[in-house]
ROMI-326258 format. One record per atom (N, C-alpha, C): residue in one letter; x, y, z. Coordinates in steps of 0.1 Angstrom, whole numbers, plus 5000, padded with zeros to 4 digits. Layout:
% residues N
AXYZ...
***
This chain:
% residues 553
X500949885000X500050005000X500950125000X500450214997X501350334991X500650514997X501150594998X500950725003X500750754995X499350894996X499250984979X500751064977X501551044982X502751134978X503450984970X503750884972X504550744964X503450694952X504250634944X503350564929X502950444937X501950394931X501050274931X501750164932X501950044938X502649984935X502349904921X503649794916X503249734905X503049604904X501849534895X501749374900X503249294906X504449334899X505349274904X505749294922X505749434922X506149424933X504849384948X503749404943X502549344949X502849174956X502349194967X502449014978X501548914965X502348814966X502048724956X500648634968X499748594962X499148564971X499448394968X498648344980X499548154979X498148074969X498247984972X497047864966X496747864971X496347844987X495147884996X494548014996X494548074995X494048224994X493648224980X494048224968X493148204957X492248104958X492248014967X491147854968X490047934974X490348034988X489448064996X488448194988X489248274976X488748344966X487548314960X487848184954X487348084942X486348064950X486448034957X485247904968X483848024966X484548174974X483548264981X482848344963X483948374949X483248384936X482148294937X482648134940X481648084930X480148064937X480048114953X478748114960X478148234951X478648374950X478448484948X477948444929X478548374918X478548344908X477148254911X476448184919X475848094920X474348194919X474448244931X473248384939X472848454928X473548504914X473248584904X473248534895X473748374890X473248304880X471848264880X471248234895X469848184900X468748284896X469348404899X468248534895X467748514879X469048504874X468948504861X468148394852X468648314856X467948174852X466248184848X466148174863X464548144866X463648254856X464048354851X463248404838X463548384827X463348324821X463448254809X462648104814X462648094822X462147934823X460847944827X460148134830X458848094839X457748064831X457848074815X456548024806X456047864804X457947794806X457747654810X457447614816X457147704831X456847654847X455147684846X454747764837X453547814838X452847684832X452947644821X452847544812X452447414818X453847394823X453847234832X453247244849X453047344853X452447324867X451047394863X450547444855X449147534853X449147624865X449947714863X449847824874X449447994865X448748104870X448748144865X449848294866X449048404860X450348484853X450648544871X449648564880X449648614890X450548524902X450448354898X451248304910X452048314901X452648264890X453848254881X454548384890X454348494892X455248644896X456348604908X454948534918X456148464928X456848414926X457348294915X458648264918X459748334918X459148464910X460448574910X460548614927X459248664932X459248744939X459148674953X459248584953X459048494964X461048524968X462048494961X463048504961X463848634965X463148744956X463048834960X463048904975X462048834979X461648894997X462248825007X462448714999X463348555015X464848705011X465248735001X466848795000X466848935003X466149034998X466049145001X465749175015X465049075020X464249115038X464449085046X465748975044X467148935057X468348955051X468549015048X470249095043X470949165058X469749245065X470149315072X470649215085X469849095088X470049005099X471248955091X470848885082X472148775075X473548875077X473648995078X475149065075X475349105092X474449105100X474349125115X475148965119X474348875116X474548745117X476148685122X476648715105X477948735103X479248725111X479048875113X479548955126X479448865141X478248815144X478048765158X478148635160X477548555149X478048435150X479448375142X480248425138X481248395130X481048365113X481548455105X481648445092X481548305082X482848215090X482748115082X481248005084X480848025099X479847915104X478547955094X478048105097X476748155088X477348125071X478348155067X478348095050X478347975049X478647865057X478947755055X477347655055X476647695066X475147665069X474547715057X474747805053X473847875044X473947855031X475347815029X475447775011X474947575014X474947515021X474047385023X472647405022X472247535028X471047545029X470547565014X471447625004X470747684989X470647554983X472147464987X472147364979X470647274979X470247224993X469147184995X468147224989X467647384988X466647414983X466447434966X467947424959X468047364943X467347274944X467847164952X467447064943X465847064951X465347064960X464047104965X463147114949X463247274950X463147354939X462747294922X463747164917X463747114908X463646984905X462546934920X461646814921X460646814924X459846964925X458546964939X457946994921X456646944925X455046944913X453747004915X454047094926X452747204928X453747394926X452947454922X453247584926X453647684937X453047624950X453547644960X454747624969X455147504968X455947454966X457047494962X457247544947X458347534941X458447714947X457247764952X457347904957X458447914967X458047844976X458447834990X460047794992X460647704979X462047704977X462647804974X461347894965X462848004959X463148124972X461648084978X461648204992X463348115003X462948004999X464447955009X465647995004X465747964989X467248004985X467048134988X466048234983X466448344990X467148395001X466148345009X466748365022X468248315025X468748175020X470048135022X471348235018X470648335005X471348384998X472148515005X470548565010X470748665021X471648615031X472148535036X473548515048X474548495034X474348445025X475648405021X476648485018X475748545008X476348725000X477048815014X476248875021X477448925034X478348855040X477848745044X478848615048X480248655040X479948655029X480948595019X482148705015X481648845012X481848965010X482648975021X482748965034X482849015047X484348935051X484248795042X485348735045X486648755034X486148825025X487148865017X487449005020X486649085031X487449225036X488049205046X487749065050X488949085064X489748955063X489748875050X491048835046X491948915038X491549005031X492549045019X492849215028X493949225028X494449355036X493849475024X492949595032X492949705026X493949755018X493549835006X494149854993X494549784988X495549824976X495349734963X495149564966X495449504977X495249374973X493649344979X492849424989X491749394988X490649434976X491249564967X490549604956X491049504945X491349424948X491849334934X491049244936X490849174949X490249054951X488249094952X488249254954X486649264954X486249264938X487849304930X487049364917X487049214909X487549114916X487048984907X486048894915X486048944924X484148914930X483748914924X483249014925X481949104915X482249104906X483149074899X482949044883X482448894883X482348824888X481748664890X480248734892X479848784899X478648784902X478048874888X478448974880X477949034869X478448924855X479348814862X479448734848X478048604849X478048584863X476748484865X475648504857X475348644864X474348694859X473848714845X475048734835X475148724817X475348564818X476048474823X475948394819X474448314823X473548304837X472148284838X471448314823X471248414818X470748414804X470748324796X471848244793X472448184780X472248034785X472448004797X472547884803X470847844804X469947934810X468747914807X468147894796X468347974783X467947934772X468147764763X469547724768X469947624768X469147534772X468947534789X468447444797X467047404794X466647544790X465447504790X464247424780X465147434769X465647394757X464747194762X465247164774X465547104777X464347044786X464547114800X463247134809X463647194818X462747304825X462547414831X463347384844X462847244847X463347144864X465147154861X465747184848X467447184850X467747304854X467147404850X467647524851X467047524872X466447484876X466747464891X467447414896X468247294892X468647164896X470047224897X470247264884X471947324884X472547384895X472147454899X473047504911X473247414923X472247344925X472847224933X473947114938X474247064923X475347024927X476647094927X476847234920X478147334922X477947394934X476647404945X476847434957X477347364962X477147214961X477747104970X479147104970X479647134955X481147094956X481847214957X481647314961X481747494966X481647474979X480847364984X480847365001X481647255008X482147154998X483047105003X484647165002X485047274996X485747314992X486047415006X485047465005X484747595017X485147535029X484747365035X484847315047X486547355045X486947305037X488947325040X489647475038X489147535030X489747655029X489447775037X488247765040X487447905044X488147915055X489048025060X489148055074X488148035088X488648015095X487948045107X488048175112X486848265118X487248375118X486148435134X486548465142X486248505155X484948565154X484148545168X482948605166X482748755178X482148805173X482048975179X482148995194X482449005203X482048995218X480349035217X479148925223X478248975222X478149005237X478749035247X478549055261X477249145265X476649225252X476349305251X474649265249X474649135248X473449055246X473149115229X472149015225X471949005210X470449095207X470549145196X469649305195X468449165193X467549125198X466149045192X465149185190X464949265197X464049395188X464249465178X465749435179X466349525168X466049425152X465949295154X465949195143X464649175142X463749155147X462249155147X462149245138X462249425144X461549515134X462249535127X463649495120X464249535110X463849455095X464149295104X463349195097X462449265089X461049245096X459549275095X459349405090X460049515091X460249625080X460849555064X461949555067X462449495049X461349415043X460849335051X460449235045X458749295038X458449355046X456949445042X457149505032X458549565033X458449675023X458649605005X459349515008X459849444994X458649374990X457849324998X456549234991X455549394990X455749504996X454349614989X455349674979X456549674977X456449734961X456849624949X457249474953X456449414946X455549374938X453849384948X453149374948X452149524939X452449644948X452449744941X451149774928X452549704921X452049714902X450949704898X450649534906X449449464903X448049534913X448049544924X447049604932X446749774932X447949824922X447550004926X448750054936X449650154927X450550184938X449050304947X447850344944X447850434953X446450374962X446350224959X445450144968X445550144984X444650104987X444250145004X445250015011X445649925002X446349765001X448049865005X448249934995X449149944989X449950045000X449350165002X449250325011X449450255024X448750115028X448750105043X450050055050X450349955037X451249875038X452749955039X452850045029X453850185030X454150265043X452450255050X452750305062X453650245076X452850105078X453250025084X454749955084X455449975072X456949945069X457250095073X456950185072X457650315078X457250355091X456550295096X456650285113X457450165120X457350065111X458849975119X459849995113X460250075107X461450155101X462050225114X461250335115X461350455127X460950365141X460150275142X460550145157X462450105154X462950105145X463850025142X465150095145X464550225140X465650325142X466450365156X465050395163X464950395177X465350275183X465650165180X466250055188X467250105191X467550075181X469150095177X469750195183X469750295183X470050415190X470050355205X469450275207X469450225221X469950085228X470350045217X470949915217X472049875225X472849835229X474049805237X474549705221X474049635213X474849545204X473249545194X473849655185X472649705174X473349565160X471649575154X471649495147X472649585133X472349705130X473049815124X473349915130X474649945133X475050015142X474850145135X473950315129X473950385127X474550485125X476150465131X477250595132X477550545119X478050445109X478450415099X477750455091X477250565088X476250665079X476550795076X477250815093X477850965091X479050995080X479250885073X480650915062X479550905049X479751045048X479551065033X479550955020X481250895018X481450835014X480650675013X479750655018X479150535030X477750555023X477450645021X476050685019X476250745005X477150774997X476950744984X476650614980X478250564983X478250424980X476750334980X475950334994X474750254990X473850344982X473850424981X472650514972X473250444959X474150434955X474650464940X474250304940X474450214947X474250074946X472950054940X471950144950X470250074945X470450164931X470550284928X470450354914X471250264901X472550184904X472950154895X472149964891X471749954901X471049774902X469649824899X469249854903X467449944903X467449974887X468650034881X468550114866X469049944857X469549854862X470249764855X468649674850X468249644863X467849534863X466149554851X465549714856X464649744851X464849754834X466249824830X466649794816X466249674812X466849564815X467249414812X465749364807X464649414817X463149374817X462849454807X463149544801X461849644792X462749584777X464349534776X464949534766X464549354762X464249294775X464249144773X462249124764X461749164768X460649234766X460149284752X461049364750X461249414735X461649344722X462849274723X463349134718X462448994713X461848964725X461048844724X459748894721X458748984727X457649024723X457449114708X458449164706X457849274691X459049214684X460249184683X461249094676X461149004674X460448904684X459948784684X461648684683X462648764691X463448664689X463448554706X464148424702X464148334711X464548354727X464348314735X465448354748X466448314743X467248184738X468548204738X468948344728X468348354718X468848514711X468848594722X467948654727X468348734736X469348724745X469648634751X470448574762X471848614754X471748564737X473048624732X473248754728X472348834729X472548974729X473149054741X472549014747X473149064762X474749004768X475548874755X476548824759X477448934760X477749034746X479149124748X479249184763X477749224768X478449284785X479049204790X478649064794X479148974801X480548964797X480648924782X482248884781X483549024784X482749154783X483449254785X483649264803X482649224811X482949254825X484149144824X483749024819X484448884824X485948944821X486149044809X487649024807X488449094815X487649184817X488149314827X488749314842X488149164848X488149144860X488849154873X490649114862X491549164868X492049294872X491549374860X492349464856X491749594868X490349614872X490049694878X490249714888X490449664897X491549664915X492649764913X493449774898X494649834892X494149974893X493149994885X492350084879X491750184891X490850104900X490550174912X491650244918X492750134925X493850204930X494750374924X494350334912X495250474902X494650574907X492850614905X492150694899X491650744912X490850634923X490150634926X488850584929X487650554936X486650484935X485750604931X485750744936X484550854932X484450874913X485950854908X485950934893X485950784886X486550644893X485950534883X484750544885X483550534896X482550554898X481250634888X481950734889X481650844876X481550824865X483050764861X482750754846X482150624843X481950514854X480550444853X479150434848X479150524860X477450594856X477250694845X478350754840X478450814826X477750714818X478450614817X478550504806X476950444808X476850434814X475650384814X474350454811X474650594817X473350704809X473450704796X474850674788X475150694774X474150574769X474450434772X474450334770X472150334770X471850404785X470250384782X469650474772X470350534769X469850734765X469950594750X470650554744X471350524734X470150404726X469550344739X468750264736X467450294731X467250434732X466150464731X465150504714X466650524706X466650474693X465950334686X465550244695X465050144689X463950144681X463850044670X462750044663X461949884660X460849884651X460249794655X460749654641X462149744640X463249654625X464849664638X465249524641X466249514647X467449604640X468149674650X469049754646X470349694652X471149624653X472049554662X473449614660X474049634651X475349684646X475349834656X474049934648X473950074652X473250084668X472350014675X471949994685X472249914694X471649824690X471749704705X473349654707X474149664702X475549644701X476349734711X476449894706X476649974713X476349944726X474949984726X474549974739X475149854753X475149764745X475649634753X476949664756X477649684746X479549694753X479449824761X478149944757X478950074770X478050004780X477149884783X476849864797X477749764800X478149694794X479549574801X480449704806X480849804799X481849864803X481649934818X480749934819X479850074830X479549954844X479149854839X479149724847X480549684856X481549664847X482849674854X483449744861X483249904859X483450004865X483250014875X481750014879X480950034890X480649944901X480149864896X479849744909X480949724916X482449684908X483349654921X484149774928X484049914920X483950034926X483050064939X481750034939X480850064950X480749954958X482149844962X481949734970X482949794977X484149864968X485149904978X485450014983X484450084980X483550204986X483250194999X482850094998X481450075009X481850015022X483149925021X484049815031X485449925033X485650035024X486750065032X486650145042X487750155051X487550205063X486650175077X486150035075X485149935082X486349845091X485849885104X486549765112X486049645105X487049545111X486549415104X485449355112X485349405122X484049335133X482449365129X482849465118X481349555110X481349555100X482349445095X481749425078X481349335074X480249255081X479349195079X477849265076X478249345091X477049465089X476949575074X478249615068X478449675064X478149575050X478149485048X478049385037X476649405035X475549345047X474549335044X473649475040X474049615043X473549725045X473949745024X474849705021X475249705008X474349644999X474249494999X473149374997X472149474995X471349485004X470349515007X469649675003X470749744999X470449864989X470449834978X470849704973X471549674961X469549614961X469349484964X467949444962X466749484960X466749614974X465949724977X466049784961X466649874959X466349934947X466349844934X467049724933X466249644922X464949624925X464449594934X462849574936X462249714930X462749794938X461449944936X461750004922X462650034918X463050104903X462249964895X462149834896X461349764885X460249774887X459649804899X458049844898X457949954898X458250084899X458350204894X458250194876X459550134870X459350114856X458250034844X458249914854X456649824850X455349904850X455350024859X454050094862X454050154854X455350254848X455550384837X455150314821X455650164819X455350094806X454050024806X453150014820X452049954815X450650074819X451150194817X450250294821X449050294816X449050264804X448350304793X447150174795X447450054800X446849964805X445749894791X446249914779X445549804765X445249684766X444349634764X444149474767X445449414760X445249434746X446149444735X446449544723X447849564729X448149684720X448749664708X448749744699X449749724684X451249734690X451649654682X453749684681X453949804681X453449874675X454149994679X453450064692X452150094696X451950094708X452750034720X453449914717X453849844722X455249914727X456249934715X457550014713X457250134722X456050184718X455850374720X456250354739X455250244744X455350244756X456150214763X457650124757X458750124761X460050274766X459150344755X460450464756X459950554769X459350574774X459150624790X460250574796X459750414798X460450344806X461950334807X462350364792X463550364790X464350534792X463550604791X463750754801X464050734816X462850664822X463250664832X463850584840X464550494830X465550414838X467350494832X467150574824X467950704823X468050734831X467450814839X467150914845X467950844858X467450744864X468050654874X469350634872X470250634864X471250624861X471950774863X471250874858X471551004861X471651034875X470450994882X471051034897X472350974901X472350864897X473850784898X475050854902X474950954891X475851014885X475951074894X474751164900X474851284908X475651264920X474751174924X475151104941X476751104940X477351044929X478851024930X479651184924X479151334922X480151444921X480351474936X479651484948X480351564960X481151514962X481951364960X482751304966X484151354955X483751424942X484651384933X485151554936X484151654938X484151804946X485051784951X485151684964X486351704976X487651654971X487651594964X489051544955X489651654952X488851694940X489751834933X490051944945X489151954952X490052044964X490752024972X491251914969X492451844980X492151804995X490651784995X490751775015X490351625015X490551565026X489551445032X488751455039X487851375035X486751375047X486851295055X487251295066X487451235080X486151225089X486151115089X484551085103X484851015112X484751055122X485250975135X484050905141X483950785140X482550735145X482350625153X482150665161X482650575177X481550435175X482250335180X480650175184X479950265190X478950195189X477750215200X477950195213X477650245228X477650225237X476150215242X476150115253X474850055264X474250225262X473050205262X471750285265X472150345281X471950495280X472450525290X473850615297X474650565287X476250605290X476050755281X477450855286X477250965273X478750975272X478851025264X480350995257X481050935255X480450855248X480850735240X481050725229X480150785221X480050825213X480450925201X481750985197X482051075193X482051055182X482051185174X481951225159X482851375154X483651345148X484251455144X483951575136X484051645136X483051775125X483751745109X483451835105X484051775088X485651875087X486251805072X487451835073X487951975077X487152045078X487352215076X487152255089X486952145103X487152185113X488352165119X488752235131X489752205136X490452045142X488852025153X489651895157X489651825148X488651775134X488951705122X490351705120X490951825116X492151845111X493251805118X493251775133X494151755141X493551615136X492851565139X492351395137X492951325127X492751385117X493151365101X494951325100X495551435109X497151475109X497651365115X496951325128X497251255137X497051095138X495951115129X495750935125X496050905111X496450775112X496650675095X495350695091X495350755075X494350735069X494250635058X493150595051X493250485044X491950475032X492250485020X491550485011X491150435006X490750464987X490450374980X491750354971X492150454968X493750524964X494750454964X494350344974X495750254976X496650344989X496050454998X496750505004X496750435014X497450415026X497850365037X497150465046X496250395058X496250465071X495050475077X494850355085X493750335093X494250345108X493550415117X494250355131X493850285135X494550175144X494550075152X492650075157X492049995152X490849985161X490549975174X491749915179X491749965192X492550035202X493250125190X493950235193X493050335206X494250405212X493650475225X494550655219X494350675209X494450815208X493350905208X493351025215X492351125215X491351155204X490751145204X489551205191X488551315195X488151405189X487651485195X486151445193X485151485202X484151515201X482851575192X481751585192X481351675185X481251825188X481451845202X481551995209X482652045213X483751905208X485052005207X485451925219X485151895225X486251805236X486451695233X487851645241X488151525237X487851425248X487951255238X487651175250X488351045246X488450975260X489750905252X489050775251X489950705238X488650565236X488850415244X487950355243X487750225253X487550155243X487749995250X487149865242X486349895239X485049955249X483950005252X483150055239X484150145236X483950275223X485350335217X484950245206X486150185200X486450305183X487150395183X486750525170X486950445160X486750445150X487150435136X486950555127X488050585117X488150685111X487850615095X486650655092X486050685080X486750765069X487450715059X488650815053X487250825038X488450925030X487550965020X487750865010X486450905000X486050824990X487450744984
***
């Protein structure tokens, strides 16, 4: 790792990592490769499922959405989990658990049934994904070697995902029951792999007893909220179903909030918010997954309904992103370290407004060379950029005791806004509500949608300039943000003012800072140097209340 005043280092001179450490890499890709190949899959196969089980278009939704809510509506437990019960134990239970519910999944012969598995792998998925994330930030040391090993994560998980497409079209080819079945046995042999490699890794002091209010309403909030804007579309976003349900997730929100704040051992510890940098990163997460996923639906849509081409055609249209994230994989860890995570970040979400804006040219005569072509390589390109930019966003500067928490708060922005931006966009394209419309009625009603899944990509953009502001003016933003302390205690808790205050600046001088930059400098988490307060006095830290300094983007 290197100081913004020294060059970057070079692969050569970079710690060579052993064969165990790439085993334990591979193992935690290919859970993460597994979780986003499964999304992908199961559409393309749901006309088959409809077919052979006689379900209709309204249960058919749940199998999407059934998965949907088991993943989106324990991210926040599963990444709590983590943390408390030990990393390796929650991934290890949890990728047996998916394995099980594959093959579940792609033997059961009623509708409900095959519901209730995808709600399981959900849910399994939900521990696995933080689990998994959490053990590659606190195996792979901050900078370049942890930005190397996040940026071929996540390129597994955006290559799954292109590759789900292509493998379903295949499968299904076939029968609907493979494209379930498959992940089954690469869980199994991913979990025997995991038994030997996966570290063992300590579990949190819970002396503090375990938040159960805090996981009740956190739970039971996510979980509300992802089934009412699921649901949404179909019933009326401004139905009395719809309005109440909105309400009631925003009162165990604000129940939730209030725990916590009162918690002795919070399910989300809430000082991890006060960094700017922290609160892009998930905002940009749901804008760029929210803007992805809703594309994917209105383009998949387009293709097969007015082009009338096959799923596997489609599945091959959408290949160049995948083979462009795939090739990139290594290379971005490099890329991050040079530039930065705010201005790769940026010219991310550039690429991507180019890429929807671009789409919007379509007509009801395939254009592929001049349209769909383009468009695909600037989203592969925008794809690589971003996602493993906004993972090491989001983990740096995170004790390792809270990046489980800090995993699942990621996840779970990431799902959150895929759920709501697709029913936001399904509402904008089916406004017009035709029994049956003409192809072009059909086209006409796509280009909203495809505005405003622009548009979503534009905030993208936005969210990621204040961080790129403080760059060109040379400051850091430094947040001092103490654990939580027992209900009751006061000053415990301290927070630094921003860089342009004094004690910041003393803070800043006085502690290792540590970036995305590849710069060096975290203090000791359980360092005992003074931090100031929020009113300017200082206090000195304990096991108790433990600072961590939140460096900039």
């Amino acid at each position: 790792m290197t100081s913004p005043l020294t060059a970057a280092p070079t692969a050569a001179t970079q710690e060579r990592w052993s064969p165990r450490l790439w085993g334990t890499l591979l193992v935690l890709c290919a859970a993460m490769f597994l979780d986003a190949l499964d999304v992908s899959m199961v559409g393309v196969a749901l006309p088959s499922i409809a077919t052979d089980l006689g379900l209709s278009t309204a249960t058919l939704q749940w199998i999407v959405s059934g998965y949907i809510l088991g993943y989106g509506g324990l991210l926040l437990l599963g990444g709590r989990a983590a943390d408390l019960l030990g990393r390796r134990r929650v991934f290890l239970i949890a990728l047996a658990v998916f394995a099980l519910a594959s093959l579940l999944g792609g033997l059961v012969d009623s509708g409900p049934l095959l519901i209730a598995s995808r709600f399981i792998k959900g849910l399994s998925a939900a521990f696995t994904a933080p689990a998994g994330l959490s053990i590659i930030t606190t195996t792979f040391k901050e900078g370049p070697e942890r930005n190397r090993a996040l940026s071929i994560y996540t390129t597994c998980a955006a290559t799954g995902f292109s590759m789900g497409l292509v493998l379903s079209g295949l499968l299904t080819e076939l029968s609907w029951r493979w494209t379930m079945l498959l992940p089954a046995p690469v869980a199994l042999i991913a979990l025997v792999f995991a038994l030997r490699l996966i570290p063992h890794s300590p579990r949190e002091d819970s002396s503090g007893g375990y938040d159960l209010p805090g996981a009740v309403t956190g739970t039971a909030a996510m979980l509300l909220l992802v089934f009412t804007v699921v649901q949404a579309p179909e019933v009326g976003w401004t139905s009395a179903r719809t309005l109440l349900s909105f309400l009631v997730a925003a009162a165990l929100l604000v129940t939730f909030v209030l725990v916590e704040r009162r918690s002795a051992s919070p399910l989300v510890r809430l000082g991890v918010l006060r960094s700017g940098s922290q609160v892009r990163a998930q905002l940009g997460a749901a804008a760029f997954f929210g803007s992805y996923v809703a594309f994917q639906f209105i383009v998949t849509q387009y293709m097969q309904s007015l082009l009338g081409w096959s799923a596997l055609q489609t599945a091959l249209a959408f290949l160049p992103a995948g083979v462009l994230v795939a090739l990139s994989s290594t290379k971005i860890g490099a890329v991050v370290d040079r530039f930065g995570t705010p201005r790769v970040i940026a010219v991310g979400f550039t690429l991507l407004v180019v890429a929807y804006a671009l789409f919007l040219r379509i007509s009801l005569t395939p254009q592929y060379a001049a349209v769909i072509l383009p468009s695909m390589l600037l989203l592969g390109a925008a794809c690589a950029l971003v996602f493993p930019s906004l993972n090491i966003q989001a983990t740096n500067g995170v004790d390792d005791r809270e990046q489980g928490m800090v995993s699942g708060l990621l996840n779970t922005s990431i799902q959150v806004g895929g759920a709501l931006f697709l029913a936001v966009v399904t509402a904008v394209i089916t406004a017009d509500g035709e029994a049956s419309p003409s192809p072009q009625a059909t086209l006409d009603s796509f280009r909203p949608g495809l505005a405003v899944v622009a548009v979503i990509a534009l905030a993208g953009l936005l969210i990621t300039l204040p961080g790129l502001r403080r760059k060109r003016a040379g400051t850091t933003e430094s947040v001092v943000v103490a654990r939580s302390a027992p209900a009751g205690t006061e000053g415990t808790a301290n927070t630094a003012g921003s860089a342009d205050t004094a004690g910041a600046a003393a803070t800043a001088r006085s502690a290792r800072t540590a970036d995305s930059t590849g710069s060096t400098s975290t203090p000791d988490s359980t360092g005992s140097t003074d931090t100031p307060d929020s009113t300017g006095s200082t206090t000195t830290d304990t096991a108790e209340s433990v600072a961590k300094v939140a460096v900039r983007d």
